[in-house]
C-alpha beads as a LAMMPS data file, in Angstrom:
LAMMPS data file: protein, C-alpha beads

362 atoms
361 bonds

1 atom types
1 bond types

-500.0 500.0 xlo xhi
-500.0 500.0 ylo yhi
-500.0 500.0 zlo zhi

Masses

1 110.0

Atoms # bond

1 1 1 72.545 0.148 257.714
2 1 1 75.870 -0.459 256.738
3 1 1 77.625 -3.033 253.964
4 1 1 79.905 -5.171 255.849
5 1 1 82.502 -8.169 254.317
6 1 1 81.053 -11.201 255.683
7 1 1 84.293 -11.709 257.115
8 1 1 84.121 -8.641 259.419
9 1 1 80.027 -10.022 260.956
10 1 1 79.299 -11.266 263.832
11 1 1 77.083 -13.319 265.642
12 1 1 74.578 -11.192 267.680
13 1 1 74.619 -8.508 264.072
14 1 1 70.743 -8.035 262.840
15 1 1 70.335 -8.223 258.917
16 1 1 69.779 -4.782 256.998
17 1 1 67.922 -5.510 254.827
18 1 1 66.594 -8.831 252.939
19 1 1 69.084 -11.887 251.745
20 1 1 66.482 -13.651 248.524
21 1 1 67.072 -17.126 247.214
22 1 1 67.005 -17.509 243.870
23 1 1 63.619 -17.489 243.192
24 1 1 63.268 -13.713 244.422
25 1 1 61.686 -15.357 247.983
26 1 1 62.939 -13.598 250.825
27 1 1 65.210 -16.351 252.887
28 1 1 66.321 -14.095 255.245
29 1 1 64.357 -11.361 256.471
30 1 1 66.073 -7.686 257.493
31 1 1 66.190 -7.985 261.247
32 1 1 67.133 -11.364 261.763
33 1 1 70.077 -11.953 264.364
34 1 1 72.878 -13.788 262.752
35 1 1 74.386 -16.756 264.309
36 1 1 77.343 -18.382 263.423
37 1 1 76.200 -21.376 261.645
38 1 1 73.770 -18.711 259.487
39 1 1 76.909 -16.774 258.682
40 1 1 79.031 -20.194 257.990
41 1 1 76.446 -20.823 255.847
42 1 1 76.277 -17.754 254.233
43 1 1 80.057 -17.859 253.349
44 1 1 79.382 -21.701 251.807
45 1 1 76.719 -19.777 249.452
46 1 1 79.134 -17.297 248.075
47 1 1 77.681 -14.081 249.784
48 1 1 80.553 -11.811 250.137
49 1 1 79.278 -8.637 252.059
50 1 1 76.064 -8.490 253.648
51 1 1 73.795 -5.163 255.019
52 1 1 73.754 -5.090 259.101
53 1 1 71.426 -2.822 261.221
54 1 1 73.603 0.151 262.929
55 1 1 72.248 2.810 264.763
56 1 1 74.403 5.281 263.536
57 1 1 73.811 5.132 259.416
58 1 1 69.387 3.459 259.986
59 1 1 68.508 6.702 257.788
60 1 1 70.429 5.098 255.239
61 1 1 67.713 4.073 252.569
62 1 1 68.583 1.256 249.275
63 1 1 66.407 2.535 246.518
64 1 1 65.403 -0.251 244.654
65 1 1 65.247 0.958 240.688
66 1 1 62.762 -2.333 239.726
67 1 1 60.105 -2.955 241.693
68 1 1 59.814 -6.075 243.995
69 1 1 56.580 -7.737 241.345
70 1 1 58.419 -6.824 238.296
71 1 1 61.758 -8.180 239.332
72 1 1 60.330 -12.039 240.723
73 1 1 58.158 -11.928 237.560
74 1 1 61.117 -11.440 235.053
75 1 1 63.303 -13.418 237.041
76 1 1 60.415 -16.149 236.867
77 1 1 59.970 -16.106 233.491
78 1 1 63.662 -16.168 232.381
79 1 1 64.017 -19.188 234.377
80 1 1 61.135 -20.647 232.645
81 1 1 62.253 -19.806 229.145
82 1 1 65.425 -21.349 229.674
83 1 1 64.702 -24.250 231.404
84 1 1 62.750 -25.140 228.405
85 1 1 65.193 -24.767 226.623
86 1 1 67.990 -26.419 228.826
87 1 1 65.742 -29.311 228.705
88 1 1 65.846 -29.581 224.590
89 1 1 69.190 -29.186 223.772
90 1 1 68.856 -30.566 220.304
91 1 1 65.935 -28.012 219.292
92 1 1 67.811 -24.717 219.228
93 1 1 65.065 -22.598 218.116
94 1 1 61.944 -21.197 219.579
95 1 1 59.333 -21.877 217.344
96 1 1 57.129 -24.660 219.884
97 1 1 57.323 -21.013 222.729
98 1 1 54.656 -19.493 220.836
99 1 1 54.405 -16.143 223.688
100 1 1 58.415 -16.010 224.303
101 1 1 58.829 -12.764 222.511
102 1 1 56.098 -10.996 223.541
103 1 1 56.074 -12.152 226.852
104 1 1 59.602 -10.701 226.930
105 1 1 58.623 -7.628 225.328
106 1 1 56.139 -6.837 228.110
107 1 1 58.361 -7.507 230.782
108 1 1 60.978 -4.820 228.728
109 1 1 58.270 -2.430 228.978
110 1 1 57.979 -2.820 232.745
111 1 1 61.179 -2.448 233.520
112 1 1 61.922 0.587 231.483
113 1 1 58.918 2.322 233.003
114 1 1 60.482 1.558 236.096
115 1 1 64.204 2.582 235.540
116 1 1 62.643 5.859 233.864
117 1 1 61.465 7.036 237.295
118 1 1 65.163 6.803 238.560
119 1 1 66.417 8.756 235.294
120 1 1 69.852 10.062 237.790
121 1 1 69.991 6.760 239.906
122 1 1 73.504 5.480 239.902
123 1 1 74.272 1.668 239.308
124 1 1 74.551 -0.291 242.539
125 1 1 75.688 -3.856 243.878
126 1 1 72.687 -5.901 243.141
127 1 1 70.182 -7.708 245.943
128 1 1 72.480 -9.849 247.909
129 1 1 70.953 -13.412 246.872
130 1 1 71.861 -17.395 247.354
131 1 1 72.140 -17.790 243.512
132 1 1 71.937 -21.864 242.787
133 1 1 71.933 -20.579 239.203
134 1 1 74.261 -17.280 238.065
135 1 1 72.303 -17.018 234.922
136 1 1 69.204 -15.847 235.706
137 1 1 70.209 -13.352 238.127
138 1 1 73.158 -12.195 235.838
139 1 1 70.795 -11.796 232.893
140 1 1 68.651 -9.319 234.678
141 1 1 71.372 -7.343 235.976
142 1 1 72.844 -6.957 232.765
143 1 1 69.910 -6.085 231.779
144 1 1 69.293 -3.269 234.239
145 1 1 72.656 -2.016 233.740
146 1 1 72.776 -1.724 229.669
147 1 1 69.083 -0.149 229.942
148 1 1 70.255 2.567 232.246
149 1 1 73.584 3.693 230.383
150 1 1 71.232 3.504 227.079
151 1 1 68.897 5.659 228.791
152 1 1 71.979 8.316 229.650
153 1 1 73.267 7.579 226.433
154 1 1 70.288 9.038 225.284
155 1 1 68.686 6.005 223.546
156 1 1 64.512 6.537 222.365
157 1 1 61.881 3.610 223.747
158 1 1 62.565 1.396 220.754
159 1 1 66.453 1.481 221.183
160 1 1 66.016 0.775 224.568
161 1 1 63.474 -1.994 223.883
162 1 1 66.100 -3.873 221.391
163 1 1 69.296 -3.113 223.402
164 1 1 67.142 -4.415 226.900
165 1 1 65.950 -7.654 225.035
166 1 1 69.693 -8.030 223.787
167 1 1 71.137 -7.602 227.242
168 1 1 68.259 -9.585 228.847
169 1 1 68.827 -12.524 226.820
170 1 1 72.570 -12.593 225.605
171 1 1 73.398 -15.336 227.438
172 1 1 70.659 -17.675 226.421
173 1 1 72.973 -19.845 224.224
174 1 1 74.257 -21.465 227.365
175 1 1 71.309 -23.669 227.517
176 1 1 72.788 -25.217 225.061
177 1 1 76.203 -25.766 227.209
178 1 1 76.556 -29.273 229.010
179 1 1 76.269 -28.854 232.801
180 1 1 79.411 -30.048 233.089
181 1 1 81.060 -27.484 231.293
182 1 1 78.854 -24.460 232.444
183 1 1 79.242 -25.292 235.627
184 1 1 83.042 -27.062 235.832
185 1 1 84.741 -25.496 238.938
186 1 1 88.032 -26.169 237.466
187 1 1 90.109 -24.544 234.596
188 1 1 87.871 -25.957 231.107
189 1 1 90.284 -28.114 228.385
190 1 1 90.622 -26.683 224.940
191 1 1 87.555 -28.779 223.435
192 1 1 85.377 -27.686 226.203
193 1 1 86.269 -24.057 226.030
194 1 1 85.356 -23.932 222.219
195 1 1 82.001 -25.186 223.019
196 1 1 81.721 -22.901 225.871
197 1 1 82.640 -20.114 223.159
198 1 1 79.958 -21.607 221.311
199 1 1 76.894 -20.282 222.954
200 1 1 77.413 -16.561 221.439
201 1 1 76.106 -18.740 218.127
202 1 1 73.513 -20.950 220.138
203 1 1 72.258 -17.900 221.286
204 1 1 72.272 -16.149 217.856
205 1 1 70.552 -19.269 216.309
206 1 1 68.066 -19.169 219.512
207 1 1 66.487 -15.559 218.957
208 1 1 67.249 -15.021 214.820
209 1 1 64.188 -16.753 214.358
210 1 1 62.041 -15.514 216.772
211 1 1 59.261 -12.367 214.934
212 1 1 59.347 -10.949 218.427
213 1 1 62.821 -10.348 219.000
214 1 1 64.669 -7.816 217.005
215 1 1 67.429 -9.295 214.957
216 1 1 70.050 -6.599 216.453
217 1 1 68.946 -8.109 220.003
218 1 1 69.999 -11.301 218.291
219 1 1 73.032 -10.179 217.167
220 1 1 73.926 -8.840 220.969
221 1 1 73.974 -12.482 221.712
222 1 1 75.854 -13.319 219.127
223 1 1 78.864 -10.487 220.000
224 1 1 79.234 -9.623 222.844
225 1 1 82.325 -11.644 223.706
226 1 1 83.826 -9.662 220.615
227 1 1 85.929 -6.621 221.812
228 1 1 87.659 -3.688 220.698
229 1 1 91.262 -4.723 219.391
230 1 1 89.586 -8.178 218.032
231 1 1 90.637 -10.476 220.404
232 1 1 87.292 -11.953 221.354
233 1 1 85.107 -14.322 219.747
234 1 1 83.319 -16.101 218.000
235 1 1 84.518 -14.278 214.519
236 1 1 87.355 -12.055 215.555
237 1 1 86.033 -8.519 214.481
238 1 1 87.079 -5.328 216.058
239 1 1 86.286 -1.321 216.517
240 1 1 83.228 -0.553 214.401
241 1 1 82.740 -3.946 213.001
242 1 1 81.064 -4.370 216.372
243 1 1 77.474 -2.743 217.286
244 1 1 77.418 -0.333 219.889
245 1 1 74.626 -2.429 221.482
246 1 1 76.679 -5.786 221.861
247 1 1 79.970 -2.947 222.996
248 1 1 77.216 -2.027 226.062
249 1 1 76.839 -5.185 226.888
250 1 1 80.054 -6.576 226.723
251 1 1 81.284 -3.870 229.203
252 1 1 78.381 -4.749 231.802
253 1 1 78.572 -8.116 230.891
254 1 1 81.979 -8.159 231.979
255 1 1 81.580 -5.777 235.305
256 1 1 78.369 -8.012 236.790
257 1 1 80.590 -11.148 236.485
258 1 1 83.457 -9.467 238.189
259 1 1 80.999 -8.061 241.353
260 1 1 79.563 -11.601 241.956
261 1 1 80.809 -14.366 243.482
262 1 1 82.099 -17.402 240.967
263 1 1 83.194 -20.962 241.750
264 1 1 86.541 -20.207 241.174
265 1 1 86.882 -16.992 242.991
266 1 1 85.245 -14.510 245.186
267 1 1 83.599 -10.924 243.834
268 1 1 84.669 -7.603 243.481
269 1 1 83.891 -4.801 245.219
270 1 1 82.504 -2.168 242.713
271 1 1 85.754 0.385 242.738
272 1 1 87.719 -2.656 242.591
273 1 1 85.930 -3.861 239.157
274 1 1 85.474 -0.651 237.764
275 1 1 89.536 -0.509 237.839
276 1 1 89.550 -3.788 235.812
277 1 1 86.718 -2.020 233.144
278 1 1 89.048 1.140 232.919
279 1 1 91.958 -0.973 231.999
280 1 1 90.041 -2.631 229.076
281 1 1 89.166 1.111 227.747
282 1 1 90.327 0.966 223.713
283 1 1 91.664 -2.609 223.561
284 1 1 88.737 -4.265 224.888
285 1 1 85.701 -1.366 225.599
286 1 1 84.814 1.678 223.625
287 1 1 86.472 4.488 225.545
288 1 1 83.612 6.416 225.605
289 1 1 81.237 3.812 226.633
290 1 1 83.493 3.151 229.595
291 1 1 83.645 6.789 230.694
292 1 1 79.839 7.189 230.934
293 1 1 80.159 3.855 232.779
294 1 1 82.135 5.541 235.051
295 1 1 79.936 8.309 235.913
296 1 1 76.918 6.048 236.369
297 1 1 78.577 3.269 239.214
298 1 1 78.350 3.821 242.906
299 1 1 81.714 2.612 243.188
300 1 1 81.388 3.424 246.437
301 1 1 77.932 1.683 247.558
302 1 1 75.885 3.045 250.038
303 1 1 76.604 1.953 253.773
304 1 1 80.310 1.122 252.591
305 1 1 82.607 1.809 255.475
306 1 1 85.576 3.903 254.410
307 1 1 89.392 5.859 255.922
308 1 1 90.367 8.634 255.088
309 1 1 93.478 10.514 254.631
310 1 1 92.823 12.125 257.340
311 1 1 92.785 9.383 259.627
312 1 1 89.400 9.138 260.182
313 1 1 86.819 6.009 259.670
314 1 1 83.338 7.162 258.078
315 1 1 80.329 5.790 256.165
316 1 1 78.718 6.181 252.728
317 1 1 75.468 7.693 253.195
318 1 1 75.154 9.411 250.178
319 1 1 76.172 9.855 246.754
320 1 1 76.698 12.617 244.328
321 1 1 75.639 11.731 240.749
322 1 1 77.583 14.524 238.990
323 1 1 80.878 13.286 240.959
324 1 1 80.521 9.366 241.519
325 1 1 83.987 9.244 242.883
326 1 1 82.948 11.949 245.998
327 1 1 80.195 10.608 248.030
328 1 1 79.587 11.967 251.498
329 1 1 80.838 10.206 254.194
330 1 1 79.543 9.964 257.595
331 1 1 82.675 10.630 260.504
332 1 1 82.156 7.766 263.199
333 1 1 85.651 7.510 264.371
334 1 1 88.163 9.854 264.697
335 1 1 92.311 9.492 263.900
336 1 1 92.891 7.528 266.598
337 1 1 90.087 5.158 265.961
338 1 1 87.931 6.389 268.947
339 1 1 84.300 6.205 268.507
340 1 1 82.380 9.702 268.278
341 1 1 79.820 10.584 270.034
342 1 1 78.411 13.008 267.834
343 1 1 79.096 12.001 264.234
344 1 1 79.511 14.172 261.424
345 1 1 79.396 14.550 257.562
346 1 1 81.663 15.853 254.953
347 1 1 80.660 16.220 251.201
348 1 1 83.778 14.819 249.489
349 1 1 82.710 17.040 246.498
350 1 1 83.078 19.596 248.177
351 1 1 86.251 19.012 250.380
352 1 1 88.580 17.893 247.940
353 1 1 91.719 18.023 249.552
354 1 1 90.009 14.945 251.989
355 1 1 91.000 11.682 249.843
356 1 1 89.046 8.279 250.540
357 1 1 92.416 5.613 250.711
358 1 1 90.448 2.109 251.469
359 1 1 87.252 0.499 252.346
360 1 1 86.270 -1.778 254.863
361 1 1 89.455 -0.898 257.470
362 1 1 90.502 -3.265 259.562

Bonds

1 1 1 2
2 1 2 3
3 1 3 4
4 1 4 5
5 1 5 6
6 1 6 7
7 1 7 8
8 1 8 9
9 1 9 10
10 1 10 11
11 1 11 12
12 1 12 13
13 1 13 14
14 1 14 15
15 1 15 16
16 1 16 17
17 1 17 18
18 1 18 19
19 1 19 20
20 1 20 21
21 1 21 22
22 1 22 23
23 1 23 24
24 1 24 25
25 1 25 26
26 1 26 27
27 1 27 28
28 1 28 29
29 1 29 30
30 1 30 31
31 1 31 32
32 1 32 33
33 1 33 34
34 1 34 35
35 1 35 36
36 1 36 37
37 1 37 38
38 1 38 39
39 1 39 40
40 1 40 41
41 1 41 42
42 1 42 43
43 1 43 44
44 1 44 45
45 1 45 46
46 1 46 47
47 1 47 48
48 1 48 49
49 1 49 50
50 1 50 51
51 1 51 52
52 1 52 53
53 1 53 54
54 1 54 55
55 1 55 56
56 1 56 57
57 1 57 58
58 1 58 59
59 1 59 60
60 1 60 61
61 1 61 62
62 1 62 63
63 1 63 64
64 1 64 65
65 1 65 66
66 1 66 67
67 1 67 68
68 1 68 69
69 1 69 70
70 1 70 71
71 1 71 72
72 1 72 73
73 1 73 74
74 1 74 75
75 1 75 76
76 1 76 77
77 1 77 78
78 1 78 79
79 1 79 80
80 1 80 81
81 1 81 82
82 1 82 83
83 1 83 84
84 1 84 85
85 1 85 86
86 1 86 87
87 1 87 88
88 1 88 89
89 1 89 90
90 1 90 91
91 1 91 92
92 1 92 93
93 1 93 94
94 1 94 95
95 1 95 96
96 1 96 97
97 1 97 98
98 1 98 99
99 1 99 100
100 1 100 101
101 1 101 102
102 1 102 103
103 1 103 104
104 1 104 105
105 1 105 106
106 1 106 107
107 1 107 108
108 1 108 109
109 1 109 110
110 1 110 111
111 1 111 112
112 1 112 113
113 1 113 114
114 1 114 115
115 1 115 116
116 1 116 117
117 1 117 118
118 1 118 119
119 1 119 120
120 1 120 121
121 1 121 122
122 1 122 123
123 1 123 124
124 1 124 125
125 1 125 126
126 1 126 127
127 1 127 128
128 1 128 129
129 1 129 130
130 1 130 131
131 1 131 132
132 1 132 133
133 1 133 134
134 1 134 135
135 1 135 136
136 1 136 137
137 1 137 138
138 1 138 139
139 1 139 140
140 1 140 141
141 1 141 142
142 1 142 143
143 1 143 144
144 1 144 145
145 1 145 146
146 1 146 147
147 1 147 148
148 1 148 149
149 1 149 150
150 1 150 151
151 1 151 152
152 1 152 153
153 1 153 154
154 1 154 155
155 1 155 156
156 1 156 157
157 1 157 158
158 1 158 159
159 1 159 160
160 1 160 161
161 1 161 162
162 1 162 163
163 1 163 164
164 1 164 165
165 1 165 166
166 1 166 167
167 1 167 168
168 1 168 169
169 1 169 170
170 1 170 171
171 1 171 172
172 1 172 173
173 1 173 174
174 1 174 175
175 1 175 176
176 1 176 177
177 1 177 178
178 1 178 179
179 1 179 180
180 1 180 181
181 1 181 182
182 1 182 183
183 1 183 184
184 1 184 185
185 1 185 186
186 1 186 187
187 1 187 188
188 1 188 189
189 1 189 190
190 1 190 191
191 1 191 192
192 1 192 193
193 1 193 194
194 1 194 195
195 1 195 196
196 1 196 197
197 1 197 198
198 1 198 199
199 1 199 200
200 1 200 201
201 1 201 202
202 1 202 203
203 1 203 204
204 1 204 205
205 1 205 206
206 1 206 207
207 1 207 208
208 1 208 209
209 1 209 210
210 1 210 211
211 1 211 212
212 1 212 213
213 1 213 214
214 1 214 215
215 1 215 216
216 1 216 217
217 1 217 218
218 1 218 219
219 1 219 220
220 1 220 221
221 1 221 222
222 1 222 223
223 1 223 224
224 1 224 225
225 1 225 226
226 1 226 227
227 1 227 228
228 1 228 229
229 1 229 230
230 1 230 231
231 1 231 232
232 1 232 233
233 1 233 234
234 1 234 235
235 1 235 236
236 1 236 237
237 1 237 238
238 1 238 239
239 1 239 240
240 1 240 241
241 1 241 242
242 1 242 243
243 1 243 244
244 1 244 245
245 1 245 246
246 1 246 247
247 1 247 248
248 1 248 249
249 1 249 250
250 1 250 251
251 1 251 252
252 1 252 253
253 1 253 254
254 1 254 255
255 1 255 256
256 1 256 257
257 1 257 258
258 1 258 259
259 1 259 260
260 1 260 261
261 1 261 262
262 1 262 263
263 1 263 264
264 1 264 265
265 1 265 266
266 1 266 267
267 1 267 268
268 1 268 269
269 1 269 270
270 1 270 271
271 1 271 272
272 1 272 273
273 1 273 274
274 1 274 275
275 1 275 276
276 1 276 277
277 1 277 278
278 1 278 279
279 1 279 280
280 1 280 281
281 1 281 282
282 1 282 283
283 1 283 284
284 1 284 285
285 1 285 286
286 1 286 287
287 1 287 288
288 1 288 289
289 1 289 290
290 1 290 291
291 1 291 292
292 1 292 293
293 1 293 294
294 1 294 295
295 1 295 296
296 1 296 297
297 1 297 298
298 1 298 299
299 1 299 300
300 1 300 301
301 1 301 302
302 1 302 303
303 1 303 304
304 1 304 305
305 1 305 306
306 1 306 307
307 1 307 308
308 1 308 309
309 1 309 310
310 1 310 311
311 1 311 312
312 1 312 313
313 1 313 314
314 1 314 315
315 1 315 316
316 1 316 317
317 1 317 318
318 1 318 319
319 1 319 320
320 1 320 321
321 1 321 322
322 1 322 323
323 1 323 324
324 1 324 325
325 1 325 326
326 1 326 327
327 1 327 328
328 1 328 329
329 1 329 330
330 1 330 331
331 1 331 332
332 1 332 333
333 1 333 334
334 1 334 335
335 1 335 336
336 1 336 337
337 1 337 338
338 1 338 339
339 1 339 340
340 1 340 341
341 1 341 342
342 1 342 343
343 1 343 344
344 1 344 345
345 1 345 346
346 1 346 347
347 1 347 348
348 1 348 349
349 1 349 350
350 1 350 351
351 1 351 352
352 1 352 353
353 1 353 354
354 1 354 355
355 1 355 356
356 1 356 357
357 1 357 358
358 1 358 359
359 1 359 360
360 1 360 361
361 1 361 362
């Protein structure tokens, strides 16, 4: 399969693989033939790039690093917790959710068994979804991301466990945030961006309290808008001041809501984000932290179609872990743009004179 822009589909393309809604239900099943009104109202939904069927890359396989039931069960249960608490603004506290914590907990424990059996697996665009609510989806994928760089970090179970439920639920103060604000499509007003700025405290207020919840994970909530040279908020503190948990997921924070689609404007591709993380390195990300997070993205996603500087048009169909940069790329078209009839593959790690110079050529 390979990962086309939405823009570049056509009616008569089959689906790769699955679109979900936001409940984790499959709405559009791999195989389906796209029309135009499916892919007009794809483009309405915010879906950027979507996985078409293509004889030439089928061997090309998405590993998927949480399974299917652990994924719709977390994603279920985050929506639960904080609808709840949507629906109580005035509360602010979790003592009447009796199970939250541990419910969390197990769902931690799931999810690290899982991403344990991928110990080398690189990060990767997230299931292509119709999202009617970016929170839910965003506070798993955070999730998955900060998990995985603690595991290469080299981060025991119980580090992982506090750092997963930080990530997990760092967002959770913006229950607390008026619809209207949260989801304003338009630039915010002073007033409303303070309270918007407000739910790294809701959030702080939210889990402090809570025996099942480590108070670090709390404190993730509560910083990880705070970065490096101490321009972020809500107290202003900088370099060591901040804990390395909230520093891992402020980066990832910050990279999942640059490779998905917003209101007012349209995702990333990952190489394209990662260049925005890189520029943050020592004013606004630990250095260090960014470099592993460079080594661990697929900034080049499986089924990506790519040029070269040699002219020629290929495919991702593989990636090297110990050089993220240097995937190998399946030849389908040759300098002059001409279809091959027998494709071939180069390993860009090792042909590295043979530069990749854009993706998705028109």
């Amino acid at each position: 399969m390979r990962l086309f822009p939405i823009s570049m589909c056509r009616a008569g393309m089959k689906l790769g693989k699955h679109i979900y809604n936001e409940q984790g239900m499959v709405l559009l099943a791999e195989g389906v033939e796209l029309t135009q009104p499916l892919l007009d109202r794809l483009d309405r939904h915010g879906i950027n790039y979507l996985y078409i069927q293509d004889s030439l890359t089928d061997d090309i396989v998405h590993v998927e690093l949480i399974s299917e039931e652990n994924k719709n069960k977390l994603l279920r249960e985050i929506r639960s917790s904080f609808r709840k608490l949507a629906n109580d603004p005035g509360r602010r506290t979790l003592a009447s959710y009796h199970h939250f914590g541990k419910t969390f907990r197990l769902h931690m424990d799931s999810l690290i068994e899982d991403l344990s059996r991928h110990g080398d697996a690189m990060i990767m665009l997230s299931d292509i979804q119709i999202k009617d609510n970016y929170l839910y989806q965003h506070s798993l994928n955070v999730c998955m991301y900060a998990t995985m760089l603690g595991m290469s970090h080299g981060y025991g179970k119980d580090e992982l466990m506090t750092l997963g439920l930080g990530a997990l639920l760092h967002d959770i103060g913006k229950t607390q945030i008026p619809d209207e604000i949260l989801c304003k499509p338009t630039q915010l007003s002073d007033s409303e961006f303070t309270e918007m700025q407000n739910h790294t405290v809701y959030g702080y207020r939210i889990l402090k309290e809570e025996p099942n919840i480590p108070l670090l994970s709390a404190h993730c909530a509560f910083q990880h808008h705070e970065r490096m040279n101490g321009s972020g908020y809500p107290r202003g503190i900088k370099g060591d001041e901040i804990h390395p948990y909230a520093k891992w997921i402020a980066m990832v924070d910050s990279y999942d809501a640059l490779t998905t689609h917003r209101v007012y404007r349209p995702a990333l591709l990952p190489h394209e984000a990662l260049e925005v993380i890189m520029g943050g390195a020592n004013t606004l990300y630990d250095p260090d932290m960014v470099n592993l997070f460079r080594d661990k993205v697929a900034i080049y996603p499986l089924g990506v179609t790519v040029s070269l500087c040699t002219g020629e048009i290929g495919v991702v169909v593989d990636l090297n872990a110990s050089m993220p940069q240097r995937p190998v790329i399946r030849i389908i078209e040759n300098q002059r743009r001409e279809p091959l009839k027998v494709p071939y593959e180069v390993d860009l790690s090792k042909q590295l004179s043979i530069m990749i110079t854009s993706i998705n050529p028109t």
